[in-house]
N, C-alpha and C positions, 0 to 999 in steps of 0.2 A: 726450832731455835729462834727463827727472825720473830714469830708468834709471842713467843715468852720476850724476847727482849720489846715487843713492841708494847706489851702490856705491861713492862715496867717501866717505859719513856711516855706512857700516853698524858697522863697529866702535865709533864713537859710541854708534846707536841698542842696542848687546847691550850698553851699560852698566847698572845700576842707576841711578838717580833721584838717589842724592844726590851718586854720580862727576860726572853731567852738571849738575846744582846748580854742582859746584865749578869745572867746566871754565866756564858760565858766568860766574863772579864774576872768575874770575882774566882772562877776556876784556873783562870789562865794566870792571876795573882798567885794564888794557892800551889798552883806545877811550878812555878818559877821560885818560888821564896823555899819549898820544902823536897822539892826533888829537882835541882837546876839541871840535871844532868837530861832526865826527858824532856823538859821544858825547848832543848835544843833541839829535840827531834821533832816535837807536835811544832815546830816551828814552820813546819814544811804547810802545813793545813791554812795557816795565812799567807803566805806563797802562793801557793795554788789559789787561794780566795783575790788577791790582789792581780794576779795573772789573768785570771777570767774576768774581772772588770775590763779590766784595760784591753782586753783581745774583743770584747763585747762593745766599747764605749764606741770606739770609731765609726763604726759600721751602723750601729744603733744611731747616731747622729745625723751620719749621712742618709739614710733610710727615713729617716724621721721625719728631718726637714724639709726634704725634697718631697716626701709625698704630703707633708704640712701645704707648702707652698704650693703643690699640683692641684691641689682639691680647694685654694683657697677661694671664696667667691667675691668676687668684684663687688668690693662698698660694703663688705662685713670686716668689722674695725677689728685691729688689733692693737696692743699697748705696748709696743715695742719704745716708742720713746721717755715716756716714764718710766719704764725702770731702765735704761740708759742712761737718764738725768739722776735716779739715784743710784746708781751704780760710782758715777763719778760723784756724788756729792757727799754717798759715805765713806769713799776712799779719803776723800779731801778733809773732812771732820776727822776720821781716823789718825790721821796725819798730824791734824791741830791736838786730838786729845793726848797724839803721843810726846811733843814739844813740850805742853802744860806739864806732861808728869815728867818732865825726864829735866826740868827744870825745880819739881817740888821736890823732888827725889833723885840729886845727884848721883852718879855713879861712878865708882872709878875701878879702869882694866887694869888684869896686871900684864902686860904687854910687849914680856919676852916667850910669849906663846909663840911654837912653834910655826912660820910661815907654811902655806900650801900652795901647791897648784893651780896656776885657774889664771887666766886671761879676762879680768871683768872690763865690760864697756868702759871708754873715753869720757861720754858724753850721753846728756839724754838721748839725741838726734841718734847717734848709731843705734840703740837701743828702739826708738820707732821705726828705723830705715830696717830693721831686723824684722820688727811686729810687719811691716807691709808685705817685706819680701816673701815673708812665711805664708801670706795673703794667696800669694800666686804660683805656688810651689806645684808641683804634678802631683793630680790626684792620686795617683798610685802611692808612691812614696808619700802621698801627707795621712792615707787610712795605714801604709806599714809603721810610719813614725807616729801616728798620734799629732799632726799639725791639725788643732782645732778648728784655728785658723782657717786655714786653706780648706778643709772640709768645710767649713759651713758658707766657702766663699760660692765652690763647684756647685755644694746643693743648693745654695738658694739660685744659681745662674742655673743649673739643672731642674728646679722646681718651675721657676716662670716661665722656662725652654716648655716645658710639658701642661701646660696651662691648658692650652691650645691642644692635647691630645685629645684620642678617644676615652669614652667613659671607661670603656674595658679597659685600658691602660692605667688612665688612675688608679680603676680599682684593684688592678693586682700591682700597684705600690702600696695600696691604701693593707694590702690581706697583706704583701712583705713585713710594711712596716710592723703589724700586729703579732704576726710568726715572733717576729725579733723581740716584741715586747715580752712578749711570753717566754724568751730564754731567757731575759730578763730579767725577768721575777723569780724565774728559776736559782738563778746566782746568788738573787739576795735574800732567796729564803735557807740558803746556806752562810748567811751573815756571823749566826751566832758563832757554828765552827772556826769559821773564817777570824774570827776576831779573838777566840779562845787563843789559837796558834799562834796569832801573832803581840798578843798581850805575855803570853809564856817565854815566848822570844826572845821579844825587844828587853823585858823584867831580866833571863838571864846573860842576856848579852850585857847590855850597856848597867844595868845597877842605877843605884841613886846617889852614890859617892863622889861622882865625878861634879853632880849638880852642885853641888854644896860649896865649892868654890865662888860662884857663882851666883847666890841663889837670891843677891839684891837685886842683878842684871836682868834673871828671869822672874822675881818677881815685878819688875816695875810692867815687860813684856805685856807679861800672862795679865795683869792686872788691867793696863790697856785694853786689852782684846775681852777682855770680861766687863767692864765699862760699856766699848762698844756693843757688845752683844745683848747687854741686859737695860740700857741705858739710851745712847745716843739714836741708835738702831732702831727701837721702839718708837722714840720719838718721832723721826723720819715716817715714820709706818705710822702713826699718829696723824702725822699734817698729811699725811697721802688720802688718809682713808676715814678721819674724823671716826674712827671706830678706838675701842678699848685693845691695844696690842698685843699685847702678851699671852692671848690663848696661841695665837696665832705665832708669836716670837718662841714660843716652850714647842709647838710641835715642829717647827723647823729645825729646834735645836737635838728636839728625840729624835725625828726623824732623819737627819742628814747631819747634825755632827759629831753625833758618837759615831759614827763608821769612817766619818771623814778624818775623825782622830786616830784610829789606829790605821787607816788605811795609809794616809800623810800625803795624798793624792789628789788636789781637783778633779785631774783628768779620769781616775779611776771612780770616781764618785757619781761622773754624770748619767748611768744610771741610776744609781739612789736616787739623785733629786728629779731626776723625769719619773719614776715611778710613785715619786712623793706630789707632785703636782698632779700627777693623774688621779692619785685618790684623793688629791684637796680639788677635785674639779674646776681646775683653772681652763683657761682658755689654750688648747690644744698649739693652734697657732703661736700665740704669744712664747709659751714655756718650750717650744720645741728650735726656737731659734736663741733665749733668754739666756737659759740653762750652760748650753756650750760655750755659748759667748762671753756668760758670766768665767767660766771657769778661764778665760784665760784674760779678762781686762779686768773683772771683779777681786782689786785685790787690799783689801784695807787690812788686812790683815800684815801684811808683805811692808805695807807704808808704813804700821807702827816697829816692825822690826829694822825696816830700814833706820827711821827715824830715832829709835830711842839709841840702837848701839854705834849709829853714826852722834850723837850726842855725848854718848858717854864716853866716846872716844877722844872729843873733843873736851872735855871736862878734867879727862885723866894726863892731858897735855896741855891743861890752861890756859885753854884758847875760849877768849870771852866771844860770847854768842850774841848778837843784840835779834832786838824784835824782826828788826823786816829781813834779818839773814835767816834769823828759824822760820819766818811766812816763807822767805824763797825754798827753806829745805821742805818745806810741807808739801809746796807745787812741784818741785824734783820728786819726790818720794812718792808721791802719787800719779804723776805720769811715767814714771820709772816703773811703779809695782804694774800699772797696766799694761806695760810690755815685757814682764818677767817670765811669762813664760818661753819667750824666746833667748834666755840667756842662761846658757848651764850655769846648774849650781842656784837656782830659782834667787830667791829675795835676796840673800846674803853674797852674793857676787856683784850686786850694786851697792854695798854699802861703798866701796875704794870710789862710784864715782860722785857720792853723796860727798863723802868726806874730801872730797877733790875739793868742794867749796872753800872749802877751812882751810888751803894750802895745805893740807895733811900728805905726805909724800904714800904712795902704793904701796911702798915696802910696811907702813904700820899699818896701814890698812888695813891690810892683807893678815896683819895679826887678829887683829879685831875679828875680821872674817875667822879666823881660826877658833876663836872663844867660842862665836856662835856656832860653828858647827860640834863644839862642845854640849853646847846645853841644844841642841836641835832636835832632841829625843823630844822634848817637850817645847820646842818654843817651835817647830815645823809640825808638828800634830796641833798644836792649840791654834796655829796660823792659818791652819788647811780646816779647820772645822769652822771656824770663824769664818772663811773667806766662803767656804761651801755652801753654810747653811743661809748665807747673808743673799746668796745668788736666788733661792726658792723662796726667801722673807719676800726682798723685795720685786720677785714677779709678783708674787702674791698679793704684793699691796697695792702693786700698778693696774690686775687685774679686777681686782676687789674695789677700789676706787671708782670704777665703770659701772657696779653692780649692787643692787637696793639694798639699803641696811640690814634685810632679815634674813638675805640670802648668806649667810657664813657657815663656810664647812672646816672643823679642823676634825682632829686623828684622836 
């Protein structure tokens, strides 16, 4: 039986990853639109595929970086500051491109949407005082909760601690770390399943009805972030690396934000993009501190959701906006989105303190907040793809930037 079935999946299985990706999605469309009633049960198969990320990523990190940083050799460079400087420099453009459009393209809420729950930050400062805290949390509790943070705080203090060890000590981090890689790859050569499940899912849960209210708000959104992605993002990658972008910008995005879209996860993504950098042969050191860190300061995506439905909310209450109040919403929303993963409810719990600017009271706020969790089927998967695959773009170009013109590897 396993024999017969395996000879009529074999032309499947001598696909590539991202062919069966797509055969997945377009089946997972198909279970949802023509038999919704399974569609709820294969739901379970991206569950489980999202569960095994996230019970993998922690560990995978801390393993990572600590035997990264143990084996490091004294005066062999890494480019941890470059893609730091464009980390923040694409959040902060992302920010400006979302003002331009949410100015070219007014939008107005209708904003007797029902209020929700949720306690959003005051102020930036509480929102960084939160990013530090999480900084120095106990290691225990930061690999059970997934504190990115405080994992990459212990490993790299754990990493330099062991510097000074014996060889045999490194090397059985160096053979740990490798074990872990290899369950790794294991998970994400279950990708297509994974993604089948939860494309049939999310299609019979949520529909496309609800969008359609909506769908100036998400389109100016999605528009954004597809801007950035194909546009601004390039260019940056352009001035880094005087090289032609886009082969390089199209396998970040095969590679890391179709999974990053239906997973709707940074934190479940980072191994996708560590396994994505290892077969774009980056610099081991650089991507195994880059990656983590990307996923929780790396967020321009986050900046244009803040920014465009903290606009439109101000648009729908005719409150004039001049230049240097949308430059200050730009530097709120982009130092706000880099501490969003410290604040439930990710990007859309800092719009109330966005719109604090505009004297906007919490109570409407918090409506606004409510729309976007409306359309967040699609405006938190296009966010979390953008923000994912922008993390592996630009190590890549920090690390490439270092390296001779003719050495370029893409997928």
């Amino acid at each position: 039986m396993i024999a017969t079935v395996y000879t009529v999946f074999q032309p499947l299985f001598r696909l590539g990853l991202i062919p069966q990706i797509l055969i997945g999605i377009v089946a997972g469309v198909f279970i949802a639109l023509f038999t919704p009633d399974i569609a709820g049960n294969v739901a379970l198969l991206g569950q489980l595929f999202i569960a095994a990320l996230q019970a993998v990523a922690p560990i995978l990190v801390f393993v990572l970086v600590t035997a990264a940083i143990a084996a490091h050799k004294q005066g062999q460079p890494t480019h941890i500051r470059p893609v730091l400087i464009l980390y923040v420099v694409g959040t902060l453009i992302a920010a400006l491109i979302a003002v331009a459009a949410s100015f070219l393209f007014p939008t107005e809420l209708s904003l007797n949407a029902g209020q929700i729950d949720g306690n959003p930050p005051g102020d930036i400062f509480s929102v960084l005082r939160d990013l530090l805290l999480n900084a120095v949390a106990n290691p225990i509790s930061a690999l059970m909760e997934a504190n990115f943070i405080a994992i990459l705080a212990w490993a790299i203090g754990l990493g330099l601690s062991l510097r000074q060890a014996s060889d045999t000590t490194r090397q059985a981090l160096s053979d740990l770390s490798t074990a872990i890689t290899r369950i790794v790859t294991l998970v994400i050569r279950l990708a297509p399943i994974g993604i089948f499940g939860l494309v049939a899912g999310t299609l019979a849960e949520s529909g496309v009805d609800a969008l359609l209210n909506y769908a100036q708000l998400l389109g100016v959104i999605v528009g954004c972030m597809l801007f950035v992605a194909l546009v601004s993002n390039p260019l940056l990658v352009y001035f880094t690396t005087r090289q032609n972008p886009y082969p390089l910008v199209f396998t970040c995005l095969r590679g890391s934000a179709i999974t990053a879209f239906f997973t709707r996860s940074s934190a479940a993504n980072i191994p996708v993009n560590l396994e994505l950098c290892r077969r774009l042969k980056l610099d081991a050191d650089t991507y195994a501190i880059s990656i983590p860190l990307g996923a929780t300061i790396n967020m321009c995506g986050a900046a244009i959701t803040i920014t465009v439905i903290t606009l439109a909310t101000t648009h729908t209450l005719g409150i004039t906006v001049d230049f240097p109040t949308a430059l200050l919403l730009c530097v709120v929303s982009a130092l706000a989105a880099c501490g969003v993963s410290g604040v439930a409810g990710g990007s859309l719990m800092l719009i109330p303190m966005a719109a604090n600017l505009f004297g906007i009271p919490t109570e409407v706020a918090m409506q606004a907040v409510a729309i976007g969790f409306v359309i967040s089927v699609v405006q938190d998967a296009t966010e979390t793809a953008l923000n994912s695959s922008t993390d592996v773009l630009f190590t890549a170009a920090a690390c490439r930037a270092q390296q001779p013109s003719g050495s370029d590897h893409t997928l």
